[in-house]
C-alpha positions in Angstrom: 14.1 31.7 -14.1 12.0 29.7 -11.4 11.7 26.0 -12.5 7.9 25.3 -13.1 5.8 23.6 -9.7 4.8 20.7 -11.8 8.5 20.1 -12.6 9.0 20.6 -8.6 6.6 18.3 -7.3 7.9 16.0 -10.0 11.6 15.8 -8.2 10.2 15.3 -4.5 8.1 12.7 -5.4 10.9 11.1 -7.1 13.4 11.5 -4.1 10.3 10.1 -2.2 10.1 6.9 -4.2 13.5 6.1 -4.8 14.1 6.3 -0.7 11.7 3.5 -0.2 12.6 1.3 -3.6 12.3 -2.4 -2.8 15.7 -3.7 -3.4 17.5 -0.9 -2.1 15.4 -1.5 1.5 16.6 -5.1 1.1 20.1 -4.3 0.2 19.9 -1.8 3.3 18.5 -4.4 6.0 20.4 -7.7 4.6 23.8 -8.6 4.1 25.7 -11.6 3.5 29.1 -12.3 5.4 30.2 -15.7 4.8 28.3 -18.3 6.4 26.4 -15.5 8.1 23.2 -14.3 6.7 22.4 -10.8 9.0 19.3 -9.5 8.7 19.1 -6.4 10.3 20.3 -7.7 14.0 19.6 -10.9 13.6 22.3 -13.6 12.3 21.7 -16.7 10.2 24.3 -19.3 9.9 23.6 -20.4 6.5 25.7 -23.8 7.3 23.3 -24.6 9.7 20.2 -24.9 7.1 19.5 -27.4 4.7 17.3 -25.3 2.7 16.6 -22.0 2.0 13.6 -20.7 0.7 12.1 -17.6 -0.8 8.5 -16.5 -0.7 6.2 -13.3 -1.1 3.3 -11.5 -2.1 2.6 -7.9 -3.1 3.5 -5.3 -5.7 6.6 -4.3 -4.9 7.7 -8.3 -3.9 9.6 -9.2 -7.4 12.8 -6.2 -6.7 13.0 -7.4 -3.4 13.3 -11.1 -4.4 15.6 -9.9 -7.4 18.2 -8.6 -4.2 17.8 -11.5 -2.8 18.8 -13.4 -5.2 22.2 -10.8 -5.7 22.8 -11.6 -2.2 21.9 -15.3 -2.2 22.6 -16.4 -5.4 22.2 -20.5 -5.7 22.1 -20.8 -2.3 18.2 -20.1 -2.7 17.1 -23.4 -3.2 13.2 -22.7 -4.5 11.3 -19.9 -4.4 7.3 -18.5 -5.2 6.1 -15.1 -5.2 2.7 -13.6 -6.1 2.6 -10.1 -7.6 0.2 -7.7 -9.5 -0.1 -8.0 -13.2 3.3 -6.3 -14.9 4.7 -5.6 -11.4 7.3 -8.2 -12.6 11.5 -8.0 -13.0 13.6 -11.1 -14.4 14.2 -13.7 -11.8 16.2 -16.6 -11.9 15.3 -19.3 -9.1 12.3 -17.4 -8.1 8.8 -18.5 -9.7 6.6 -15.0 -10.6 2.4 -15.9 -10.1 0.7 -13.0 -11.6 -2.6 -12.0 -9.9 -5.3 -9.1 -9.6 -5.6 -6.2 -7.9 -7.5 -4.5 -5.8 -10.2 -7.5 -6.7 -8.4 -10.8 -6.4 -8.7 -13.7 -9.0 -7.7 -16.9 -9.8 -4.7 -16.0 -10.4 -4.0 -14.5 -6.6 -5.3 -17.8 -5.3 -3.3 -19.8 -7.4 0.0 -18.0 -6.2 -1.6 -17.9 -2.7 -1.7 -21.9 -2.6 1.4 -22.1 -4.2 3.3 -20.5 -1.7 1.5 -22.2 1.1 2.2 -25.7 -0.5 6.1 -24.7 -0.5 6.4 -23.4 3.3 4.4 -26.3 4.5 6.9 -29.0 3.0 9.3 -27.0 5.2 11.6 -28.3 8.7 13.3 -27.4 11.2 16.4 -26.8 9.5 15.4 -24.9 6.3 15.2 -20.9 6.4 12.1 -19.1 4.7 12.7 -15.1 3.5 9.3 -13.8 3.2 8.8 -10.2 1.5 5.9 -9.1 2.1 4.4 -5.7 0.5 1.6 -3.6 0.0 -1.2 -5.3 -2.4 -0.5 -9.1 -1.0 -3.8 -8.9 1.1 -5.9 -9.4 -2.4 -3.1 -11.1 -4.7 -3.2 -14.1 -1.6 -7.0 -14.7 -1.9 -6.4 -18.4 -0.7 -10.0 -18.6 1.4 -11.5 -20.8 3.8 -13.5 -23.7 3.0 -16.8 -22.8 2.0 -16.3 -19.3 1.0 -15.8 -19.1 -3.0 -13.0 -16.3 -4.7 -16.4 -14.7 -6.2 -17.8 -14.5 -2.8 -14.6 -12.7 -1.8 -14.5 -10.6 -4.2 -18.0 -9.5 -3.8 -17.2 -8.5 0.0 -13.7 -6.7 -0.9 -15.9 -4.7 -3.7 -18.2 -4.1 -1.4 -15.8 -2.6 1.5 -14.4 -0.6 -1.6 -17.4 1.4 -2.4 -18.4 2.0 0.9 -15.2 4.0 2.2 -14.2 1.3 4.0 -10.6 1.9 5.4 -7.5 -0.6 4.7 -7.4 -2.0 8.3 -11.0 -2.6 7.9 -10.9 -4.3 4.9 -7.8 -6.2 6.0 -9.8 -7.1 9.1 -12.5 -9.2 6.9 -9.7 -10.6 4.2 -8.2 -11.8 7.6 -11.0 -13.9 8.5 -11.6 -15.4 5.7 -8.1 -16.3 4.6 -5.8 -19.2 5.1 -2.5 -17.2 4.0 -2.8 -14.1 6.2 -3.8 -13.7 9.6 -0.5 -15.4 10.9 -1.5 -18.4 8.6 1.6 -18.3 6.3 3.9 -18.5 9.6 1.6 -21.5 11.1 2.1 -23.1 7.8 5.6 -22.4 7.9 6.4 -23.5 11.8 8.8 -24.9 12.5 11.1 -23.8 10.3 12.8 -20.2 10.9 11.4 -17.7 8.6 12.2 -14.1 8.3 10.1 -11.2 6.8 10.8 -8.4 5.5 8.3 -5.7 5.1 7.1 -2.4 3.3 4.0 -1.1 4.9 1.6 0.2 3.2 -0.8 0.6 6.3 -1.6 4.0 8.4 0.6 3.1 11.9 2.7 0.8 10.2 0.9 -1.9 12.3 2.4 -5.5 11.2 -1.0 -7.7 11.6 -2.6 -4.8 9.5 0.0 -4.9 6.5 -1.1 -7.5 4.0 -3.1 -8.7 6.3 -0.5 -10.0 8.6 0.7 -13.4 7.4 3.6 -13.5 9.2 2.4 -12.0 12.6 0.1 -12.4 15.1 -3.3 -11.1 14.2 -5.3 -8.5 16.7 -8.3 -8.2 15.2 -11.7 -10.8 15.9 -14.6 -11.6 14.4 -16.3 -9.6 16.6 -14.8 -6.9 14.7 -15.6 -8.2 11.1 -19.4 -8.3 12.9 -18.9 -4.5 13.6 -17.9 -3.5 10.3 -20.9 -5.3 8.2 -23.1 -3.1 10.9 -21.0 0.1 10.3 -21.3 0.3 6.8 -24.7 -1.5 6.9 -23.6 -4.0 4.6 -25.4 -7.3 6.5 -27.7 -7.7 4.1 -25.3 -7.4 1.2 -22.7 -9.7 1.8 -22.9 -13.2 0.5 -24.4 -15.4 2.9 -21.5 -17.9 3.1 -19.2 -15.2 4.6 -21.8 -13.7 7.1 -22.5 -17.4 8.5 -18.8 -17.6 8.6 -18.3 -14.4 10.4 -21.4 -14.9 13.4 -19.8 -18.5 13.5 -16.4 -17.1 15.1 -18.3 -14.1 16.5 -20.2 -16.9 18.8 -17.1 -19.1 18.8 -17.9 -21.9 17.6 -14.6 -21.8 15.1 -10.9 -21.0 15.8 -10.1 -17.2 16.1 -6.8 -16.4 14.0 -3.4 -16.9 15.5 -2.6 -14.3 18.7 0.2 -13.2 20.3 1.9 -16.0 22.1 1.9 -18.7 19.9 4.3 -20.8 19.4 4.0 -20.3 15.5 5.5 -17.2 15.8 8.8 -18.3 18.2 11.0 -18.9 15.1 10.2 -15.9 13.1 11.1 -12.3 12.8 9.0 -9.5 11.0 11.6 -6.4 10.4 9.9 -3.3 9.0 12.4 -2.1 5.5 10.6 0.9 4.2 7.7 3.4 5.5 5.5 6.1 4.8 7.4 8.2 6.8 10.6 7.2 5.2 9.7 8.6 2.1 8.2 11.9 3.6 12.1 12.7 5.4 13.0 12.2 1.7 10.3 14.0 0.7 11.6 16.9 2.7 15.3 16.8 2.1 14.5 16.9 -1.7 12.2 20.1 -1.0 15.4 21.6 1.1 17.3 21.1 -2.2 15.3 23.5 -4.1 14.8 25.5 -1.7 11.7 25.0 0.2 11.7 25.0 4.4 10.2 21.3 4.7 7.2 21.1 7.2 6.2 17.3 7.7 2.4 17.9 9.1 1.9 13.6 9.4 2.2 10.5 7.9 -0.9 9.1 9.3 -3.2 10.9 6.9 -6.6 9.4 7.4 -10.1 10.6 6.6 -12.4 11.0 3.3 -10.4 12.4 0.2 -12.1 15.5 -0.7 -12.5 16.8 3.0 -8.6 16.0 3.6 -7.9 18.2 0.3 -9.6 20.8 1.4 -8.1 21.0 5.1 -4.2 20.6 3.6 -5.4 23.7 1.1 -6.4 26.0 4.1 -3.6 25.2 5.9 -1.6 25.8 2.9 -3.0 29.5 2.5 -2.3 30.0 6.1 0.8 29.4 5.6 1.0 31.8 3.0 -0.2 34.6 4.8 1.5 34.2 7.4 5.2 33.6 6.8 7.2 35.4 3.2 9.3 31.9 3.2 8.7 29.1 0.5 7.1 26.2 2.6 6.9 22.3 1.4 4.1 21.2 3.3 4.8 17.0 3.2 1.3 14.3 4.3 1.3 10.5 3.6 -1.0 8.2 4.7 -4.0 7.0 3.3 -7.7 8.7 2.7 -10.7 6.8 1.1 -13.8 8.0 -1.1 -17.0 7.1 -0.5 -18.7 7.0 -4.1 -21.8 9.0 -4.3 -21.5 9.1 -8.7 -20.4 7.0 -11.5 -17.7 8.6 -12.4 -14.0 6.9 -12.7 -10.9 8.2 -10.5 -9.2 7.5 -7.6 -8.5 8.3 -4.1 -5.1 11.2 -5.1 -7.3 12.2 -8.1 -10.0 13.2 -6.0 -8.0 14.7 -3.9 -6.4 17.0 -6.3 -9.5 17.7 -8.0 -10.8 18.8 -4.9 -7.5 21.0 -3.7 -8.3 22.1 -7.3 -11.6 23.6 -6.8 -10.2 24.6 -3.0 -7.2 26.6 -3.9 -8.9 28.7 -6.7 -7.6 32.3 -6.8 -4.3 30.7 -5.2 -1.4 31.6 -8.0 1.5 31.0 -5.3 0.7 27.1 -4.2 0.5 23.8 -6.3 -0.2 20.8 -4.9 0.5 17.1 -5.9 -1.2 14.0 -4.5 0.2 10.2 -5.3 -0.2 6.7 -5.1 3.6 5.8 -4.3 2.8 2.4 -6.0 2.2 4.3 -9.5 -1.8 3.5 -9.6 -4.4 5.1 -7.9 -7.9 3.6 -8.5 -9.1 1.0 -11.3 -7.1 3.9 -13.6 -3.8 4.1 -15.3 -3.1 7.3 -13.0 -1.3 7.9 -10.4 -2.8 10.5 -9.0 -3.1 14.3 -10.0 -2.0 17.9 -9.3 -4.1 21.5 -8.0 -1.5 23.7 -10.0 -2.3 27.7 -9.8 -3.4 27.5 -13.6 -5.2 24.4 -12.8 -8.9 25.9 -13.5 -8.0 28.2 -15.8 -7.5 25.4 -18.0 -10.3 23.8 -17.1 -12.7 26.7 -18.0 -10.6 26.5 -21.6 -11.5 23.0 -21.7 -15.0 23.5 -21.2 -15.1 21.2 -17.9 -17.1 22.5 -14.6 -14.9 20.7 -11.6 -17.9 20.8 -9.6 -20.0 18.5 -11.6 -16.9 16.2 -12.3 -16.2 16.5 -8.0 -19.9 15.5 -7.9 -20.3 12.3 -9.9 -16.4 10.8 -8.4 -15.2 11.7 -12.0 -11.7 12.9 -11.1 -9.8 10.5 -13.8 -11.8 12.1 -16.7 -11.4 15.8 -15.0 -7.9 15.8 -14.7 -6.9 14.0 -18.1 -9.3 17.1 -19.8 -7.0 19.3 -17.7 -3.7 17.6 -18.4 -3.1 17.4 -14.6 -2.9 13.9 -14.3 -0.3 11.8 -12.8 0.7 8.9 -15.0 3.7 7.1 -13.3 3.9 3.5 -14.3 3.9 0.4 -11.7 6.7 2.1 -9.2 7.1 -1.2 -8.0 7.0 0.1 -4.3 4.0 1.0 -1.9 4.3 2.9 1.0 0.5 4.4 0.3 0.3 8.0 -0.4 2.2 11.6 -0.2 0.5 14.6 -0.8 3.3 17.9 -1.3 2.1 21.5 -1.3 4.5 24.1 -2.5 4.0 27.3 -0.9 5.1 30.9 -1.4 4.9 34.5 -1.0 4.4 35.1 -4.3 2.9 33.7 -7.9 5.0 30.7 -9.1 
């Protein structure tokens, strides 16, 4: 008897997860040998340093400090990370801050500060790990001057609801930060600091992840400039941040650290899980049970409903045209622009929409997941377009075209039973959306 698709897309999502956990990426990259501290090519010599310090931000930033202190142990003299609320695991030297996400609070500053008043007491001769994750651009809202958390808040919510994409957003939190941006490394120099990162970003672009604290950043404020006109938003955001924004735009403020300076001599950024980690998992997992794995990209991009629909088509192509069971693997990162009032996500729409796409389809199913276990201001994950998906809709008495309408994907796929309830994961490498397809019904 054929296990069930559900139970299916349940295992390669798993294998997914598990190939970019937090500690094992740290336990992968860094290593202690005596004296010697290697970090992927790199070798400290811990006799050298008269302190070593631990910092970080993000939601899957407690594991990897929890590792570090395996490895470390009491060499790790202090220590301050900032995650999202229950994204914790028992630490001993480290401090846990607790903040918001995706709207920063008090909370996210707090942490943010904290972290920046530990790296600036730094020297020369002390060593700073840094693990940085996806979620520390809003648990870090340390601002400028002048620009309140509110304010910030109001601008992040604002990008939110307007489809912005993560580099875009990143590209304003950038500007008006003092922790990203290459700010954490300026506040660090000069002592030696080494980060470790999980992306979470579409190109795995380091001054895009979490805003870039650690690296130089590529983006202006010209660019912020661009993006209030793009989403015509210049008339919405708070006043204090567009005066902030034409400031640099005209120059009459410092730009954020570039490429070539000195701040960045004494540090390395190493990349320790991807996107495209997970997928190669993904697709061994889906060789396992017997599935030919097709990777189609992991720089999935584009509004959530309109990517649904496109992976469903190509899905029944693919099932008309070949009699072989097919895993077709995507990760990246779509958005929603909301239109209704409903409550979901960017996976939920996305499988409500493959939903209402692969109707008449008994021989694929479909999941779509936030690899960091939430998806939206929900409890979800995500969802799944199973081939009995709108039969049991029709049961329940719920049109998916109305729910599709108002952005009510949560509510849809909770009627259903098709939601994907998960739990912080404690990792984020964005999304994965798997499509099972075969010759014939499930």
């Amino acid at each position: 008897m054929n296990a069930h698709p559900k139970d299916m897309l349940h295992e390669i999502l798993g294998a997914a997860l598990t190939a970019v956990a937090p500690d094992k990426a740290v336990k992968k990259f860094v290593s202690l040998d005596g004296e010697a501290l290697l970090i992927d090519d790199v070798t400290y010599y811990l006799n050298t340093f008269e302190n070593i310090y631990v910092v970080g931000a993000g939601k899957g930033a407690a594991p990897m400090a929890a590792q570090l202190e395996e490895i470390l142990g009491d060499r790790i003299t202090d220590g301050v990370i900032c995650v999202k609320y229950g994204h914790t695991v028992p630490l001993r030297i480290i401090r846990t801050i607790e903040g918001a996400h995706p709207v920063p609070d008090a909370n996210g500053e707090r942490g943010a500060r904290a972290i920046l008043d530990l790296v600036t007491k730094t020297g020369k001769k002390d060593l700073i790990l840094c693990c940085i994750t996806g979620g520390a651009s809003a648990l870090t809202p340390a601002l400028v001057e002048g620009i309140s958390l509110d304010e910030g808040k109001k601008a992040t919510q604002l990008l939110l609801e307007c489809g912005a994409t993560i580099n875009e957003i990143n590209a304003i939190r950038k500007h008006m930060s003092i922790f990203g941006s290459g700010n954490l490394a300026r506040a660090a120099y000069p002592a030696q600091l080494a980060a470790l990162i999980i992306s979470d970003v579409v190109g795995d672009n380091l001054d895009v992840i979490a805003s870039g604290p650690t690296s130089p950043d590529n983006s202006t404020f010209k660019d912020c400039m661009d993006i209030f006109e793009r989403y015509k938003l210049i008339d919405k955001v708070p006043v204090n941040i567009l005066a902030h924004m034409k400031k640099g735009a005209e120059g009459t403020i410092y730009e954020t650290p570039k490429a070539g300076d000195p701040v960045f001599d004494s540090v390395q950024n190493l990349l320790v899980a991807t996107n495209e980690q997970a997928l190669h998992a993904a697709a061994a997992k889906a060789k396992d049970l017997g599935y030919t794995p097709r990777i189609i990209t992991s720089k999935m991009t584009g509004e959530a409903r309109t990517v649904a629909k496109d992976i469903a088509k190509q899905a029944k192509k693919a099932a008309g045209a070949k009699k072989e069971k097919l895993c077709l693997l995507s990760g990246g990162e779509t958005t929603v622009t909301l239109t209704g009032k409903g409550l979901g996500g960017r996976n939920q729409e996305m499988a409500l929409a493959a939903a209402v796409a692969l109707d008449g389809c008994p021989n694929i199913a479909m999941l779509c997941a936030g690899t960091d276990g939430s998806d939206g201001p929900t409890d979800a994950a995500g969802g799944f377009a199973l081939p009995d998906s709108l039969t049991r809709a029709k049961e329940c008495q719920v049109c998916p075209k109305i729910y599709l309408a108002d952005n009510d994907s949560y509510n849809y796929l909770k009627s259903t039973g098709d939601l994907l309830q998960t739990g912080p994961t404690l990792t984020n490498v964005m999304d994965i959306c798997i499509t099972l397809v075969q010759h014939g019904p499930f």
